[in-house]
Structures are given as C-alpha cells and as structure tokens.
TORPA-898291 format. One line per field, with one value per residue (C-alpha): residue number from 1; x negated, y negated, z negated. Coordinates in Angstrom, 1 decimal, always signed. Last residue first. Example, Ala and Ser with C-alpha at 12.3 -4.5 7.8 and 13.67 -1.06 7.14 Angstrom:
// TORPA-898291
nr	[2; 1]
X	[-13.7; -12.3]
Y	[+1.1; +4.5]
Z	[-7.1; -7.8]
***
This chain:
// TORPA-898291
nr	[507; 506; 505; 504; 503; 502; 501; 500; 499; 498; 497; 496; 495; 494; 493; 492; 491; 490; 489; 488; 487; 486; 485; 484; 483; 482; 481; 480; 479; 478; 477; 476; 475; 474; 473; 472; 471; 470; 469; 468; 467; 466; 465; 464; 463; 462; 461; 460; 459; 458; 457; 456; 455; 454; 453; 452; 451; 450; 449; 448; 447; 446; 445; 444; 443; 442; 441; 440; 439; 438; 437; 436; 435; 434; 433; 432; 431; 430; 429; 428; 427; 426; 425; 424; 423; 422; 421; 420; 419; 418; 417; 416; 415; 414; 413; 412; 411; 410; 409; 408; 407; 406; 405; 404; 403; 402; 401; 400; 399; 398; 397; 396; 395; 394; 393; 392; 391; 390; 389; 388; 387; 386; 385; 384; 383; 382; 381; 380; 379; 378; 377; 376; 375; 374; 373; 372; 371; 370; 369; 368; 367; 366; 365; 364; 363; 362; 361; 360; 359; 358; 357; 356; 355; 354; 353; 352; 351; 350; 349; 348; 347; 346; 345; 344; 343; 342; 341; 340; 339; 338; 337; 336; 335; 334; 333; 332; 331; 330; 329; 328; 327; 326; 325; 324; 323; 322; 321; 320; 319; 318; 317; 316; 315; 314; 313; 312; 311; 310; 309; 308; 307; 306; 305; 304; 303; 302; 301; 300; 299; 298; 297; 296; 295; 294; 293; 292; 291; 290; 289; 288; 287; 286; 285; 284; 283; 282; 281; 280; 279; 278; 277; 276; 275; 274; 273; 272; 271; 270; 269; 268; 267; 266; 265; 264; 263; 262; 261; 260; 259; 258; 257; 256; 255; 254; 253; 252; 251; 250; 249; 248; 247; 246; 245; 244; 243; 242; 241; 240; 239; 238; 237; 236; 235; 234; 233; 232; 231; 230; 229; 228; 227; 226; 225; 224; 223; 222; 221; 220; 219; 218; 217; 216; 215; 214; 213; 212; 211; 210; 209; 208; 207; 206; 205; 204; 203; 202; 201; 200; 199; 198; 197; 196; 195; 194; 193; 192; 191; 190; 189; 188; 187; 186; 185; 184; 183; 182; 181; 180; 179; 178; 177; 176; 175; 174; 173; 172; 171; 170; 169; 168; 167; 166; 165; 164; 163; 162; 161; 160; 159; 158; 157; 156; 155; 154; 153; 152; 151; 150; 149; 148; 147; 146; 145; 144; 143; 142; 141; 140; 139; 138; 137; 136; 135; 134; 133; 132; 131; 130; 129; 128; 127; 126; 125; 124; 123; 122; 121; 120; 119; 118; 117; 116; 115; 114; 113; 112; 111; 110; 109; 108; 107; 106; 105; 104; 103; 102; 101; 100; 99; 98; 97; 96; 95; 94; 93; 92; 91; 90; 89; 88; 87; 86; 85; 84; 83; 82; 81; 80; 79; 78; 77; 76; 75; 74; 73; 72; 71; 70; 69; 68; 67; 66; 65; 64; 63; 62; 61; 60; 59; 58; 57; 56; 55; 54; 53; 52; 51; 50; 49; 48; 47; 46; 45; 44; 43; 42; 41; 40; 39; 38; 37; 36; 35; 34; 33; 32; 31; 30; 29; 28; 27; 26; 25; 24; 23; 22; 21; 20; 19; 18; 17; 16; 15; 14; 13; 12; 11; 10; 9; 8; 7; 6; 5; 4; 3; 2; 1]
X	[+111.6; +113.0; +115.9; +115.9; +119.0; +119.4; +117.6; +113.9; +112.0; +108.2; +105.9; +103.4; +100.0; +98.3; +94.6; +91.9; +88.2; +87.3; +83.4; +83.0; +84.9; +87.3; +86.8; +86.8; +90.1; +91.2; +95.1; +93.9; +94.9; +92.2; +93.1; +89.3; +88.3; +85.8; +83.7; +80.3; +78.4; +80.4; +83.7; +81.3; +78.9; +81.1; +83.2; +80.0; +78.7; +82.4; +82.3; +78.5; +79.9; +83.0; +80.8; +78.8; +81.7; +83.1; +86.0; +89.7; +91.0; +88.4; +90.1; +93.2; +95.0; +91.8; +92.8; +90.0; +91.3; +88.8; +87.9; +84.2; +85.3; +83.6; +84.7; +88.2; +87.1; +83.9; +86.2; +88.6; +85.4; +84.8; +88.2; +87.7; +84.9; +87.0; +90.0; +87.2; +86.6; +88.3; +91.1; +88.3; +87.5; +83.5; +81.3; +80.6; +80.0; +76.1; +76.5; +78.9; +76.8; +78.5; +75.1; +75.3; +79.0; +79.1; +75.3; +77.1; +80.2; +78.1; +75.8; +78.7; +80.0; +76.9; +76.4; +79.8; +82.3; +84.8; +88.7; +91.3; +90.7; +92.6; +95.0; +94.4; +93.9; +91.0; +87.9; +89.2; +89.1; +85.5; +85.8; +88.4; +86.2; +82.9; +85.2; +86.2; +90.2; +92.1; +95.8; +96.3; +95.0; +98.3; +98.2; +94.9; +96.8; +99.4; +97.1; +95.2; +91.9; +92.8; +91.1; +93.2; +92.0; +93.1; +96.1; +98.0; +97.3; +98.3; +101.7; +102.3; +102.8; +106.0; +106.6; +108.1; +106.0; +105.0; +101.0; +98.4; +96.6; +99.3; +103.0; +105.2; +108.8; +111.1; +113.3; +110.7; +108.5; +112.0; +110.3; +107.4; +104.7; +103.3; +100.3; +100.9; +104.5; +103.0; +100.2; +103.9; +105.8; +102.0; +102.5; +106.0; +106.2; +107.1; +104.0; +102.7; +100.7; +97.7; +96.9; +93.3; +92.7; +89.4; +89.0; +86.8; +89.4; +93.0; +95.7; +99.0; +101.6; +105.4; +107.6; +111.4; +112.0; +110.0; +111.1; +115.1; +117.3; +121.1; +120.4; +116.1; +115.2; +112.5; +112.2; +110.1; +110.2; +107.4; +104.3; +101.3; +98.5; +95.1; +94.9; +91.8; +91.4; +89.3; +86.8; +87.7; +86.0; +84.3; +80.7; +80.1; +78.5; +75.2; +75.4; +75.7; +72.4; +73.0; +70.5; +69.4; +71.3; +70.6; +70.2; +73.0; +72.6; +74.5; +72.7; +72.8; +76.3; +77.2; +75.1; +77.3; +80.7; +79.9; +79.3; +81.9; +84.5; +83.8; +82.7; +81.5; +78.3; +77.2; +79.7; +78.5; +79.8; +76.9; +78.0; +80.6; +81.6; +84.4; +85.8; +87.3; +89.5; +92.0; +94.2; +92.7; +93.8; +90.6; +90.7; +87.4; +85.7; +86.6; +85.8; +89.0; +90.8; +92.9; +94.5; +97.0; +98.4; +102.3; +102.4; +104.1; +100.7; +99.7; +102.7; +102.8; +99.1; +100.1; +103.0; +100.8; +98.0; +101.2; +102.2; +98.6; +98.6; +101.9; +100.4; +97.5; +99.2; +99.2; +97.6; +95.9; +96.2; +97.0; +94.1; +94.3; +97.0; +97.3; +100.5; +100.2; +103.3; +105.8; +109.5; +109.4; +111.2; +107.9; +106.0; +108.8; +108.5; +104.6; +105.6; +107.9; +105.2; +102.3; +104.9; +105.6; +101.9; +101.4; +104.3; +107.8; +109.6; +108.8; +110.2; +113.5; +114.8; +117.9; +116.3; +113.5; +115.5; +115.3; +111.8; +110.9; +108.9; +110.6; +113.9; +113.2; +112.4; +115.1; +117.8; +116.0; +116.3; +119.7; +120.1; +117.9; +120.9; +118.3; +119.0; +115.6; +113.4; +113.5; +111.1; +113.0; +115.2; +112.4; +112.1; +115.6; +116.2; +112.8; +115.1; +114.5; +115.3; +119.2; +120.6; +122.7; +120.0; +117.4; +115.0; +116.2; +114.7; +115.0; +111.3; +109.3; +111.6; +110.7; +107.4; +106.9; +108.5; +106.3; +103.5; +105.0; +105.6; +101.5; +100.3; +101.6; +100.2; +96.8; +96.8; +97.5; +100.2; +100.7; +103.4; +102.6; +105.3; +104.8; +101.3; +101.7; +100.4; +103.5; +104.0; +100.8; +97.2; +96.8; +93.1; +91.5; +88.5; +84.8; +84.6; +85.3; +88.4; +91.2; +92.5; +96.0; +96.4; +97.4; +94.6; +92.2; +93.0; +92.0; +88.6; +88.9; +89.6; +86.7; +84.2; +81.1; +82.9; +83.0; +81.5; +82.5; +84.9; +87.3; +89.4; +90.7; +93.6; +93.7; +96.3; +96.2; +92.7; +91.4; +88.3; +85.6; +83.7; +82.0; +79.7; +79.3; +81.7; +81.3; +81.6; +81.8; +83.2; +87.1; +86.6; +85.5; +85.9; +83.1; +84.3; +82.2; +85.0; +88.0; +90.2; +93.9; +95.6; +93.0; +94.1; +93.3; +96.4; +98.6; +99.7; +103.3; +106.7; +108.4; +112.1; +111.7; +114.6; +115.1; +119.2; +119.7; +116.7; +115.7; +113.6; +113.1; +109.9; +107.7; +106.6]
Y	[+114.6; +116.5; +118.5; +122.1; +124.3; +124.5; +121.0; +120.0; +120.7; +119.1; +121.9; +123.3; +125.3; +126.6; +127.4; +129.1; +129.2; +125.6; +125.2; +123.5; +120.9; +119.6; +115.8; +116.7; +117.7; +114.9; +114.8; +115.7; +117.4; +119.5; +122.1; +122.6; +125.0; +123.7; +126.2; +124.9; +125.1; +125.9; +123.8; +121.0; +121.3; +120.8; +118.4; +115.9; +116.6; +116.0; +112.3; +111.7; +112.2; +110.1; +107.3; +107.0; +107.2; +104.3; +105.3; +104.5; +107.5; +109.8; +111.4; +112.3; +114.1; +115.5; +117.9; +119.0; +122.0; +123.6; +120.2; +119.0; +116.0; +113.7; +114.7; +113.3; +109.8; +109.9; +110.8; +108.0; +105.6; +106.5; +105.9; +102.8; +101.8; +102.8; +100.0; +97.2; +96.4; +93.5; +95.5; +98.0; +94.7; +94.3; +95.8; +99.0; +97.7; +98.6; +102.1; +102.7; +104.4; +107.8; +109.9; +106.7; +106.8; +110.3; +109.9; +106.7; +108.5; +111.8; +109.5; +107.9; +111.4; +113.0; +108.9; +109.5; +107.2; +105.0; +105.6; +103.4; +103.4; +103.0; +105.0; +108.3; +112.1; +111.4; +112.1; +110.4; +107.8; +107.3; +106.2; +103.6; +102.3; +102.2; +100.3; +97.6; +97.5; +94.2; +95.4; +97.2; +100.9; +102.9; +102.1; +104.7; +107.2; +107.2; +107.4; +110.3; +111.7; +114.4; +116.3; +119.0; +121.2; +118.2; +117.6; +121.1; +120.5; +116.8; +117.8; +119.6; +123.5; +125.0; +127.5; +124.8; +125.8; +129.3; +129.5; +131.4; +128.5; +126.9; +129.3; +127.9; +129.6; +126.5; +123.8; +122.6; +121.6; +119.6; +116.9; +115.7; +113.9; +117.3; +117.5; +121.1; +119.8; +116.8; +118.7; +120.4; +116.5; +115.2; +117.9; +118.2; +118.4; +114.5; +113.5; +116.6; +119.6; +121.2; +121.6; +123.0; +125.7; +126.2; +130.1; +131.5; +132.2; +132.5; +129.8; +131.5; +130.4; +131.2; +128.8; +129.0; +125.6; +122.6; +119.1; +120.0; +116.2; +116.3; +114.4; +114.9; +118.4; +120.8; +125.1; +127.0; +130.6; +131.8; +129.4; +130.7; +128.5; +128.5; +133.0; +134.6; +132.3; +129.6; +129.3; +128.1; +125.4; +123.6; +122.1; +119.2; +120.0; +118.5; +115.8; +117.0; +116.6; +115.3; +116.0; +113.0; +110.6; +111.6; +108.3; +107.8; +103.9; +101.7; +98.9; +100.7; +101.5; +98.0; +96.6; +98.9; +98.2; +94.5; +94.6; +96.8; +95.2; +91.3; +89.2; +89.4; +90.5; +90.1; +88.5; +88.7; +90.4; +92.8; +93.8; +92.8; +93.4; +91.5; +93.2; +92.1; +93.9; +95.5; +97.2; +100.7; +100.6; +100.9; +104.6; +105.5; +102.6; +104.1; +102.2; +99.9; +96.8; +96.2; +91.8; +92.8; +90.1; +91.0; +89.9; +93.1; +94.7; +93.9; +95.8; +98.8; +99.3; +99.1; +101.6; +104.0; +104.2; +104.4; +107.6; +109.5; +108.4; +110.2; +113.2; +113.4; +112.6; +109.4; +108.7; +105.5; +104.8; +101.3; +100.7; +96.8; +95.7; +92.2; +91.5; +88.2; +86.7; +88.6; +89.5; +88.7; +92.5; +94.4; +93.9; +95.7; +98.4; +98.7; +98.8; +101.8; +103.7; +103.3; +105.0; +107.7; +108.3; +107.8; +110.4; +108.8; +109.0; +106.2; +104.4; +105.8; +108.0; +106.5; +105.6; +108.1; +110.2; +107.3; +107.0; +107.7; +104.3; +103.5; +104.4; +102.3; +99.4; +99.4; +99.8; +97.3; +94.6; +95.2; +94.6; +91.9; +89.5; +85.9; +83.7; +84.1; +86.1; +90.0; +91.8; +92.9; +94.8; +97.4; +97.2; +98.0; +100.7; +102.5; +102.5; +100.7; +102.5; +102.8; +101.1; +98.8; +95.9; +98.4; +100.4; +102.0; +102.0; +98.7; +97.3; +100.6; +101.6; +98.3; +98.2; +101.2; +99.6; +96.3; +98.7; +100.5; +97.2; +96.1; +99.6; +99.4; +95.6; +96.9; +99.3; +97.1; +95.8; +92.3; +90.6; +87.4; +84.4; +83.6; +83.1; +80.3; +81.2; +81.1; +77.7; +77.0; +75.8; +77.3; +75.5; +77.5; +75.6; +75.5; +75.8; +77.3; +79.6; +81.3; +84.5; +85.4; +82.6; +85.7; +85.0; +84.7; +88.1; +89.7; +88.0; +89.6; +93.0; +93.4; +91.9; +94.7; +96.6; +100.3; +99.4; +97.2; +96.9; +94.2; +94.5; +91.8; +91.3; +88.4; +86.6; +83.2; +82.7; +84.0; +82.0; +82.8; +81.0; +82.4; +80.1; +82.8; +86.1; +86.5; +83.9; +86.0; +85.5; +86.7; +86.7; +83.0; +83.5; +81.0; +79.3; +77.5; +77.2; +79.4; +79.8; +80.5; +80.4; +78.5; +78.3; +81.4; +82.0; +78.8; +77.5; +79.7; +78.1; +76.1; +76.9; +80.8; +82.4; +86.0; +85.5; +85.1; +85.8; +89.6; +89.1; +92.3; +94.5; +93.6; +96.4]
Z	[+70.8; +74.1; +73.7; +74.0; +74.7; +78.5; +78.8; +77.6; +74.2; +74.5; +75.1; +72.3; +73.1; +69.9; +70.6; +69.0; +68.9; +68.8; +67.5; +71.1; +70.6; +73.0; +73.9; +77.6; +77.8; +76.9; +74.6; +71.1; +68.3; +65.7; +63.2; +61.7; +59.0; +56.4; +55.0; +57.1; +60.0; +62.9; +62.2; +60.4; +62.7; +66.1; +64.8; +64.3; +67.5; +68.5; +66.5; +67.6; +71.3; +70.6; +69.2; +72.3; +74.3; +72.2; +70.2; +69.9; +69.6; +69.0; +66.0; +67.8; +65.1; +63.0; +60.1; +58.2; +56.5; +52.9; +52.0; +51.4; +49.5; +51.1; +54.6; +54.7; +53.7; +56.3; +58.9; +57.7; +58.4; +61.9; +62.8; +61.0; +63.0; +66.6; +65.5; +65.0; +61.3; +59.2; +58.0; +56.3; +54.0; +54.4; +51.7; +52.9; +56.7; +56.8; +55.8; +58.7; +60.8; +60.4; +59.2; +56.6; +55.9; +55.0; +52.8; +51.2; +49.7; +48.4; +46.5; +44.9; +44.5; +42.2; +40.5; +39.2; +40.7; +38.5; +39.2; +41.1; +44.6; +47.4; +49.3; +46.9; +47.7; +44.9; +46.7; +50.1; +47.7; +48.2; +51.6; +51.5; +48.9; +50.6; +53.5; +51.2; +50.7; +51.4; +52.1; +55.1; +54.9; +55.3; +59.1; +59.0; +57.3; +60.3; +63.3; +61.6; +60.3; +57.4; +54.6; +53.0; +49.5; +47.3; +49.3; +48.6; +44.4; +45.2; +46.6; +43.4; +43.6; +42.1; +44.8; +47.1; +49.7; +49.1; +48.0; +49.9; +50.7; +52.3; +52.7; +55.0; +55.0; +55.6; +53.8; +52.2; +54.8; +56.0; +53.3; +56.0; +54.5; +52.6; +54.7; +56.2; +57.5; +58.4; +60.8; +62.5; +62.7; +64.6; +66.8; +67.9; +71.9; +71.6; +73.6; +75.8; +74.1; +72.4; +68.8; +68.8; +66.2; +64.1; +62.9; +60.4; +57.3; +58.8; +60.5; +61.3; +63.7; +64.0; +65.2; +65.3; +67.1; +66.8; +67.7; +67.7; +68.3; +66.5; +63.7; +62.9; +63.5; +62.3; +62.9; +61.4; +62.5; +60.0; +59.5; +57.5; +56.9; +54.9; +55.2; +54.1; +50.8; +50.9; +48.0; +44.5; +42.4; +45.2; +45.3; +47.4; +50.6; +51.1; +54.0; +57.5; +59.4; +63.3; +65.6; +66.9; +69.7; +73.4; +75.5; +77.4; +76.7; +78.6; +80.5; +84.0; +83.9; +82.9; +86.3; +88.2; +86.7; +86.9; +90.6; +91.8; +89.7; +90.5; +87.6; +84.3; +82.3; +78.7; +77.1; +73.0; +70.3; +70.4; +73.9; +75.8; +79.7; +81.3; +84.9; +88.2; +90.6; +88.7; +91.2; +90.7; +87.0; +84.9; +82.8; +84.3; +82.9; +79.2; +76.3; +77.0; +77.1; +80.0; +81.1; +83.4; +85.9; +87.0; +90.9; +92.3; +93.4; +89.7; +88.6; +90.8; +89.9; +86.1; +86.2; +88.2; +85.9; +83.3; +85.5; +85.5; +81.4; +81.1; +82.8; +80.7; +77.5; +75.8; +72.0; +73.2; +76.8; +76.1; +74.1; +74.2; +76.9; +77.8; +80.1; +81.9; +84.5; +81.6; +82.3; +78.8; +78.2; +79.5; +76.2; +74.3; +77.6; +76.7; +72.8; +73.3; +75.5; +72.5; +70.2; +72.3; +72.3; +68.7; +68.0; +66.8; +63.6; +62.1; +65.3; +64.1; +67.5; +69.3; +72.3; +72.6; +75.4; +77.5; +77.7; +81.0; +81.8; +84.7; +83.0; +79.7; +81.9; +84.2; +81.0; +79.2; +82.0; +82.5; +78.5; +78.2; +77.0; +77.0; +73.7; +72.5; +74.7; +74.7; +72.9; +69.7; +72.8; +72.2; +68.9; +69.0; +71.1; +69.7; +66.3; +63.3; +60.1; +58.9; +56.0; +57.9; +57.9; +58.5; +56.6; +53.1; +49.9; +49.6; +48.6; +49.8; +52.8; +54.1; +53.4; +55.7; +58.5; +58.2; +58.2; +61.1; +63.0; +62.2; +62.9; +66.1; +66.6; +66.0; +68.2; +71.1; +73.4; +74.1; +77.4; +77.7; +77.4; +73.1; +74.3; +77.0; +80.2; +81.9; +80.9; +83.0; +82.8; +79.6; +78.2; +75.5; +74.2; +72.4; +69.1; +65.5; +66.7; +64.9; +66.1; +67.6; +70.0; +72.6; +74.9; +72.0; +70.8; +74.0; +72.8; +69.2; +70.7; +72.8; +70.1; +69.8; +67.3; +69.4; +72.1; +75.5; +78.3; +79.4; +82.4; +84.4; +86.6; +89.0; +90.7; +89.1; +88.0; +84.6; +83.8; +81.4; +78.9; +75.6; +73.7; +70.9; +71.3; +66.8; +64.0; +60.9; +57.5; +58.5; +62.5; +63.9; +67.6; +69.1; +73.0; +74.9; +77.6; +78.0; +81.1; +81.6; +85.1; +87.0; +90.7; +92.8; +94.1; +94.3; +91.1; +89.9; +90.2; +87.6; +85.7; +86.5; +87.8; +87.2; +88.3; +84.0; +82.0; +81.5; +84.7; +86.6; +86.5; +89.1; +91.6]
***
C-alpha cells in the first residue's frame, strides 16, 4: 500500500532506477560523535527496492548510522553518495526517539520564554505537527486525512502534543513522516511506547508499505519486531558493522554471536538511610476523574497503593496512564482538584511539591527529554538526590559513594564524564534508574523503563526491578506494554481502557 502523494496528481518530476540499482550507499565511512569516532570504515549499499533493518546493543552505533542517512551526524571519512532525488534527506520520512524529545523540548521552551505555546497562544496540536511534515508549498490535506485514518488517530487531532502518551506520540510522528510521500522512511524505535495491538497494526502498516514500493530503513533490539517484508538486515556491535546481508543469513549468524550468557547476581547498593518510614497507605485515589476541553482520560477512579505491594499499570495508548503517574508526581495541576492523598497527606493540604518528590523516584519518557543541555551523566545521577534537573549542590563523600555504586551495578561507571546527551537512548534509561535509586525512595515509578533497551539490558533492568520491589522498602508502580517484561516482584494490577463511545471518549 503506498500512502498518497501530498503533491499535486502524486507525480514525481523523475522516475525511480530500475530495482536493484544503488539507491544510497556508503563507502569507508567514520561517524564522528561529539569526541568519538565510532562505525570505522563502514560501507553498505541500499539498492532501490530493499528494506533493511539494523540491529545491535544498547550504545553499540545503531542510531548514529540511521543518522547518516538523514545527514544528521558529521562524518571524518569515507562517503555518502544519493544516487536519486529521492534519496535526498529533506525527502525521507525520520522517526526516532530522539526527534520526540527534540519537538517536546522545543515545546517545553516555548511555554518557558512566552508562557504560552503557539502563535495564538495555544500549544501545538498533533494536527499540526502533523501537517508540519508536508513539503513546502504542497496542501497535504488529502494526504493527512488518509494518513491519520490508516493510522487510527483521528481522535488525537485536536490534543496539545504535550499532552499525549509516548505511544500516541510515536503514531503522530509516523503520519508526520508519512506527509513527504516518502521513497525511504527510516524508523529508529518505532515501536517505542505502543501497545500490543497497535504494534500488530504498525507491523501491518510497514508490510503494506514496502509491498507498495515505500523502502523502510528499522532500528531495533528486538529481531522479532522486523517487519516480515524486510528482507535484509545490518548487525552492529561495538560501534562496528559486524554482519550484513540477506535476512535469513544475518539473523542466524547474529543469533549465534549474542551472548545469553547468565549475568551475576545482582547486589543492590546499601540503602541510604531515610528519616521516616513508609506509612501503610503511599496512594489513595477516590473518584478522580481528569479532562482536558471536552476529552475525559480517567473517570471516577478509585485505587489505593498500601505498604508491601508493587502495582503494574496496564492498558492501551491514551487509556490514561502516564496523566494518573502525573497526578502522584505533582506534573499534573487537575491533582488538585481531586481527593488524592500521598503518604498520608491530602493534596493540597499545604505540602510542597518537593516534600511529595523527595519520597518519589521516577524513570520516564518525559524526565528524560528534560535532560538536554550539557549535563555529565555522574551529575544527572546525583541530582536524583535533590529532586533537581541538574545539579547545583556539593556531594558528601556518604552520597558520592552512593552515586557511583548505582552507576556501577548499572554499567555506567565508565560514561560519568560524558554529556548524558551524548549517550545512546537505552544508556540513559539506564542512567535515570540510577537517578531515581539514589535516594532510596519510598515509590519508584518506572513508565516503560525498558524502552529502548538491549535484551541484555532489559534482563539486568527486571533483575534489577525484581530486588528492589522484593528486597527493599521501595514500592514499585511500574507501566509497560510486553508482557514479557513483567517483574516478578509484581503483586497487583490496575487494568485501564482507553474511553470509547456511549459516554467515554478516547484520549
């Protein structure tokens, strides 16, 4: 299935090369990433009519060469030869995580300088940053309206993009990417944040696509999450191409190189000493209900969180469960208008956000985007001590040894130093654990915590989960959308569905 031109009659001004003829290719290239050159002597060939899939660990350079396609990291050698306009990067489609946290960073700053987001005073709507991805001049609005439908996001239209779940997020830059009409979509992470049945449709999406003639360049940790139609794959390892070629082949020589090997038991760091213990009830919600204009996201929900349980948060996109952790955060102001009493305390009560945020450790999407502006990784770590993005205080020798132990058992020792912007999108996940575990809080909340991660790293992250919710006084409220990434220290569930007709509106 293509998706239709958003230029005039979907004419393009020169046809395609036959199948088979170079597309893009790159020869001896070195990718040259803040201070380090990485992906050394790299050359590959995308040929017209082939869809690719890149696969690799946590850091080892996946990103950085999807980059290169897009003209989006500098290189010290070697060249990048488009053998078509098509090819050129300001016509392929781009979808990544770094690119969400880019528009909700430049979202963010917006409301910081003005005060408001917007020209008219209003934040950006999924409408618009949809439409954003039209070509100059072109009227995408035909286009848009097939997009948005095949994607099932027409009830998101309207909603502020600040205001949207990771999932629904990830959807609204997929159609964005759509609007070019694009011969070569490149899509890091797309699965990222999306529910189980969404992620069954966008495997569906994709297929119909490549059968139509779009070319997908996928980045991924997971092989299982390949499109069907992708017939060749890119391994990388250590920031170097290890293996390439036809599906079958690569996938079975990149199975034999991973290591399954069973890491060591993992030893959590000594707890750091808390003034006052937990009391028997963290969170009490009664008939809470949240809207934004005229759309409901939770409606008249009661939920309670006691002393010696760890809850999983389960549910489609838009069914409300990144709004309901805000609401325990503090970063959502209709908290207030509601009976939610954390820690014992009424919100409202005359508690300061900082007196609810000292006893809270959380893993999210959002905080991570907050991260933007030079911080070293040790730092972004300590200030999980001080509630703060960034830090501004001196460490005792007690917390500076607390810092390094986190980021040691996390393997992220070696990285202090770097600038956390600098580090693949699954090593600062693992950092913004070791922020929210520093402090030894009494709620760890994790919203998708393996997002992004290796499946090593994902089965030292649950490991991980597993000892801190069985192990220690830290209760766990923990969101994800695999069922195999469920913890075993989970002893409660809160099931949320996305608000439909006859009353409930989706969100």
């Amino acid at each position: 299935m293509m998706i239709p031109s958003a230029s005039s009659g979907g004419a393009r001004a020169k046809r395609l090369p036959a199948p088979g003829d170079p597309f893009i290719t790159l020869e001896d290239v070195t990718v040259r990433v803040r201070d380090r050159f990485i992906l050394s002597g790299t050359s590959w060939a995308i040929r017209t009519g082939e869809s690719w899939a890149i696969l690799g660990a946590n850091g080892a350079g996946k990103s950085s060469l999807a980059r290169v396609l897009m003209d989006d990291v500098p290189t010290s050698q070697g060249t990048v030869t488009r053998h078509h306009p098509d090819a050129a990067r300001d016509r392929i489609g781009w979808v990544s995580p770094e690119l969400q946290e880019w528009l909700l960073g430049v979202e963010e700053n917006r409301v910081e300088e003005g005060g408001c987001a917007g020209r008219d005073g209003e934040p950006e709507t999924a409408r618009e940053t949809i439409l954003s991805g039209s070509p100059p001049g072109i009227d995408g609005a035909r286009a848009y309206r097939k997009i948005v439908n095949r994607l099932g996001i027409g009830y998101l239209q309207d909603r502020p993009m600040r205001h949207l779940s990771t999932g629904e997020m990830r959807k609204v830059l997929i159609a964005r990417a759509m609007m070019k009409s694009p011969r070569l979509v490149v899509l890091d992470e797309p699965f990222g944040g999306i529910d189980a049945d969404s992620r069954e449709e966008l495997l569906s999406l994709f297929n119909s696509l490549i059968k139509g003639g779009v070319q997908l360049v996928l980045v991924s940790h997971r092989a299982d999450e390949i499109p069907a139609a992708i017939g060749h794959v890119l391994c990388v390892k250590d920031c170097r191409v290890v293996l390439q070629g036809r599906r079958e082949e690569v996938l079975a020589g990149w199975q034999r190189m991973s290591d399954d090997d069973e890491r060591p038991a993992i030893c959590l760091p000594r707890e750091k000493t808390r003034e006052t213990e937990a009391p028997e009830i963290l969170v009490e919600m009664k008939g809470v209900t949240v809207k934004f204009a005229d759309v409901t996201i939770l409606d008249g929900l009661d939920w309670t969180v006691r002393r010696g349980e760890n809850w999983a948060v389960l549910g489609p996109n838009g069914s409300g469960k990144t709004t309901l952790l805000s609401l325990i955060t503090g970063d959502n102001l209709q908290g207030y208008a509601n009976e939610i009493r954390l820690f014992g305390m009424l919100k409202g009560s005359g508690e300061s956000l900082w007196d609810i945020r000292e006893k809270i450790g959380v893993v999210s999407s959002e905080l991570q985007v907050r991260y933007r502006k030079g911080i070293q990784v040790r730092d972004v770590v300590a200030s999980g001590l001080f509630d703060s993005i960034g830090l501004f205080r001196r460490l005792s020798p007690e917390d500076r040894r607390m810092v390094e132990d986190w980021m040691d058992l996390l393997g992220i020792l070696p990285m202090a130093e770097r600038a956390f912007e600098g580090l693949s999108y699954g090593e600062r996940r693992m950092a913004l654990i070791a922020r929210a575990m520093v402090k030894s809080p009494l709620l760890l909340i994790l919203d998708e915590p393996c997002q992004g991660l290796d499946p090593a790293n994902r089965r030292k992250m649950l490991k991980l989960i597993d000892r801190i919710g069985a192990g220690t006084g830290t209760r766990i409220v923990y969101v994800s959308h695999y069922a195999d990434e469920m913890p075993s220290c989970i002893n409660r569930v809160l099931r949320l569905d996305r608000l439909g007709s006859g009353g409930k509106e989706p969100c």
